[in-house]
VOSEMAR-65699 format. One record per residue (C-alpha): residue number from 1; x, y, z. Coordinates in pm, whole numbers, plus 50000, padded with zeros to 5 digits. Example, Ala and Ser with C-alpha at 12.3 -4.5 7.8 and 13.67 -1.06 7.14 Angstrom:
<sites>
+-----+-------+-------+-------+
| num |     u |     v |     w |
+-----+-------+-------+-------+
|   1 | 51230 | 49550 | 50780 |
|   2 | 51367 | 49894 | 50714 |
+-----+-------+-------+-------+
</sites>
This chain:
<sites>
+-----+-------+-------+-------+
| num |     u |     v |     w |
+-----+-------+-------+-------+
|   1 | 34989 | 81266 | 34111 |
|   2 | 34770 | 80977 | 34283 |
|   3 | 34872 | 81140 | 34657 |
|   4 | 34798 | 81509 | 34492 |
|   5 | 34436 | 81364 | 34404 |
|   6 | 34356 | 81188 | 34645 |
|   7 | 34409 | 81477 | 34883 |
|   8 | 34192 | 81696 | 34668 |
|   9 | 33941 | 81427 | 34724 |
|  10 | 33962 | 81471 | 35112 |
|  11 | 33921 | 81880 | 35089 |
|  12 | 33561 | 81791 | 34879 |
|  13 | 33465 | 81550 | 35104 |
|  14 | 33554 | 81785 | 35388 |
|  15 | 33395 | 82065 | 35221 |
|  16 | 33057 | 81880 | 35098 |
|  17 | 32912 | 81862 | 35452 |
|  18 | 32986 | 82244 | 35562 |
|  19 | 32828 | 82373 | 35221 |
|  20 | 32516 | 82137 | 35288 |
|  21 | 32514 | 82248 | 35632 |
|  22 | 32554 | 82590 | 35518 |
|  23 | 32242 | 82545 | 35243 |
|  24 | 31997 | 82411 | 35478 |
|  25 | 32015 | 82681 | 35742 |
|  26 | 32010 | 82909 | 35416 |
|  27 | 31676 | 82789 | 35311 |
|  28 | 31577 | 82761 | 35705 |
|  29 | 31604 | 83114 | 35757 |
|  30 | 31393 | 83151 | 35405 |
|  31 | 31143 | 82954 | 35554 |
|  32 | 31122 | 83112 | 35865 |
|  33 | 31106 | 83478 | 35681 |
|  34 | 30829 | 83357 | 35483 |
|  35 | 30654 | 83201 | 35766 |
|  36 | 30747 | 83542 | 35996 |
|  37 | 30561 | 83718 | 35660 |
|  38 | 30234 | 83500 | 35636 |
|  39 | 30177 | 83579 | 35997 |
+-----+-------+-------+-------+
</sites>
């Protein structure tokens, strides 16, 4: 049970910085559109 969790808790952590990575560039490319829009 503890190893089962605590290898759960390695896949977040794992996870956490490709879906952060994966938001910023999302709201990059917003930005950029918007910006690509003004001009």
């Amino acid at each position: 049970m503890n190893r089962k969790l605590s290898k759960q808790l390695s896949v977040i952590s794992y996870q956490l910085p490709v879906i952060s990575y994966q938001l910023s560039v999302k709201e990059l490319n917003f930005v950029l559109c918007s910006f690509q829009n003004l001009v």
